[in-house]
N, C-alpha and C positions, 0 to 999 in steps of 0.2 A: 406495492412491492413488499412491504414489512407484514403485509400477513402473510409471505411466504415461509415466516420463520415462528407466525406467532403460535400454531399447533403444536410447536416443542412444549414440551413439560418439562419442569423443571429438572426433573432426571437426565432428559436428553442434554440439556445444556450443560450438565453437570460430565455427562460425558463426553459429550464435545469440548470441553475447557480441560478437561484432562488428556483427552488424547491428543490435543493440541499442543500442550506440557510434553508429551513422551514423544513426540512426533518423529524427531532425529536422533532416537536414544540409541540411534544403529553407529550413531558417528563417534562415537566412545570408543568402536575397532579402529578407527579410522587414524593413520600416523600425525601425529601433529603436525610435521614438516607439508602434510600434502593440505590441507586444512586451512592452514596459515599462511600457501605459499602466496606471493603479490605476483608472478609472471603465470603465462598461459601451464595450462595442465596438459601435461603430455596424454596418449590416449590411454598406457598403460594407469596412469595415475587418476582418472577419469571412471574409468573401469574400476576403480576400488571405489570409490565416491558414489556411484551406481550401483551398489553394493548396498549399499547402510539403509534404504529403507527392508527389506526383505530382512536384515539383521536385526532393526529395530523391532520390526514384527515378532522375530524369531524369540527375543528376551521380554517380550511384555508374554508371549505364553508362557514361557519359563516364570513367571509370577504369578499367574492364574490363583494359586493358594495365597496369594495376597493382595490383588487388586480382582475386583469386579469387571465383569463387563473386558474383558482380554480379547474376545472378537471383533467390537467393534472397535475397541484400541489398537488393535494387530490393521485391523482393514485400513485406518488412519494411517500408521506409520507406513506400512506398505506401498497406500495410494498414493499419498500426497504431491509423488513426480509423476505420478500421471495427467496424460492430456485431453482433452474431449475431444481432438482432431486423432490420436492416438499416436501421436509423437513422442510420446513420453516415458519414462520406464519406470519398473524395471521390466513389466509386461505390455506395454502396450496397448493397455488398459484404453476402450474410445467411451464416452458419453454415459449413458446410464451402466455402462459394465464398472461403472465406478462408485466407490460410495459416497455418497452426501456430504459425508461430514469428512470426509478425505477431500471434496470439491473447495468445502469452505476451507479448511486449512489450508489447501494448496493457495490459495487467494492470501490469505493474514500472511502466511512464510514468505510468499516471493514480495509481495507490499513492505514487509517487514527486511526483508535483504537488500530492497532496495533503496529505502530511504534510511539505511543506518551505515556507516562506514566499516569499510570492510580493508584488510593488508592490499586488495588489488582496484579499490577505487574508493572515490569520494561518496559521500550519501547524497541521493536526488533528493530534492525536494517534491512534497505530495504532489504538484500538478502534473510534474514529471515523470515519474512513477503513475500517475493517471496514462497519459499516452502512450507510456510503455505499455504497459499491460494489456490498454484498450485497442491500440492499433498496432503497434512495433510486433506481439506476441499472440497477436490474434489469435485465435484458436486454443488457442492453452484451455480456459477458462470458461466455464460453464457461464453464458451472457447476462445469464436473472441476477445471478450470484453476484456475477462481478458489477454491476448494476446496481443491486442495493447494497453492497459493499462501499463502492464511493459516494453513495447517496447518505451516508453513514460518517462519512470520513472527508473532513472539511481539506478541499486542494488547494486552499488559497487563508492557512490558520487566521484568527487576529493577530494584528500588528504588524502582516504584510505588506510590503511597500508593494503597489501595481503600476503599470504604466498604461492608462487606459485610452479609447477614445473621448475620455473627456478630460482629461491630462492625470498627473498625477494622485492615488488616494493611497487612504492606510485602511486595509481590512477589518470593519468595527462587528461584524456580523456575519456569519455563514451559518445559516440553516438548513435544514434534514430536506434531501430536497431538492436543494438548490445551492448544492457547492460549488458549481460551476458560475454562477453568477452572484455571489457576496453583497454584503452591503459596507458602502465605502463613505468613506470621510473624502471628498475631495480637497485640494491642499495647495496645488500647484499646476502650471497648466504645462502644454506639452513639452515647452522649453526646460521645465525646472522653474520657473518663478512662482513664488508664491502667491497667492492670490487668496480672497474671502475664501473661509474653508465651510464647505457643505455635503451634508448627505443626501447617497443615494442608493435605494435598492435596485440593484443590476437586475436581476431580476422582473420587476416592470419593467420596464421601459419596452415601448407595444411595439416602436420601428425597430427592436433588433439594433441599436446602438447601443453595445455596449462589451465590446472586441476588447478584450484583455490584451496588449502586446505582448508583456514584460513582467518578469519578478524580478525586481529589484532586490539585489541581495549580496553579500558578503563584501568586497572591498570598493565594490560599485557603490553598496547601499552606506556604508562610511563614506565615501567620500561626496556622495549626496547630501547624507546629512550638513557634514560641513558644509556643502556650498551656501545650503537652505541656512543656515543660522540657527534653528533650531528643529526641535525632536519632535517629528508627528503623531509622535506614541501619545500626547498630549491632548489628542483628539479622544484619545479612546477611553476617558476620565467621564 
């Protein structure tokens, strides 16, 4: 999967990290109150929001005497709400009628919206924003892409608390690969008690046990700790 990006030269990345930069430079028309607002968007107000990539497009030409490469910056901002089912706007854009490096932004953007906190919701956590993307919005997203995308992007960071088939770990390792099965410090068994702590790479293990429940997190993962007496961060030394 990563030789699908290794033919870039350096130039190319160079413009893919900038067009990725200017990508929603269309939302600068865009009123602050509709931007900001935390309740549902009416359709009128929607309809302006659907508006800002063809805008962004429209001001990175109007620069051309000052940035390089304004084409394939324009096709970035433009594309980036498009979808490979053709769901998406501002044209309707389906699969290869789309450009590449409008495919990969559109992937970083919505991964990026959804695990950071926003006026109308909380931020997911990576694994969470993994099944969104994967299953909840299927079709959005060109498969390879979104593929070595999380294959890239650890779903389960270190110092994750999990709740596993083998009871309790803390995330000491996630590699390129296999972020979907970590390598864990075990710590505690299914109850919560603590017990001799050992690793292990999720990853091996040949029967297929090794089911993730849980992310343990936020006033759950406080008041875990407390129960445990001490800090399994402790493991990851």
């Amino acid at each position: 999967m990563l030789g699908m990006l290794c033919h870039y030269t350096k130039k190319d990345l160079q413009i893919l990290t900038l067009g990725a930069l200017l990508h929603d430079l269309g939302k600068i028309a865009i009123p602050e109150e509709i931007l900001t607002k935390n309740t549902g968007l009416t359709d009128e107000e929607f309809a302006v929001i659907k508006a800002h990539p063809l805008r962004g497009a429209q001001r990175i030409h109007e620069m051309e005497n000052m940035l390089p490469h304004t084409a394939l910056l324009s096709a970035i901002a433009s594309e980036h709400h498009e979808h490979i089912d053709g769901s998406g706007y501002p044209r309707g854009l389906k699969d290869e009628e789309i450009h590449r490096y409008a495919k990969i932004v559109a992937i970083a953007d919505v991964y990026d919206a959804l695990t950071s906190e926003r006026p109308y919701k909380k931020a997911y956590t990576p694994n969470v924003a993994h099944n969104i993307m994967c299953n909840v919005i299927r079709g959005q997203f060109d498969p390879k892409l979104l593929n070595l995308f999380f294959n890239n992007v650890a779903l389960y960071p270190v110092g994750t608390i999990l709740k596993t088939d083998y009871g309790f770990g803390i995330v000491k390792k996630s590699a390129f690969g296999k972020t979907e099965t970590p390598t864990i410090v075990v710590f505690a068994n299914m109850e919560g008690r603590p017990i001799e702590p050992y690793t292990i790479d999720l990853s091996t293990v040949e029967d297929g046990n090794h089911k993730i429940h849980i992310v343990v997190s936020d006033n759950d993962l406080r008041h875990f700790i407390h129960n445990l007496a001490f800090d399994p961060s402790v493991y990851l030394k």
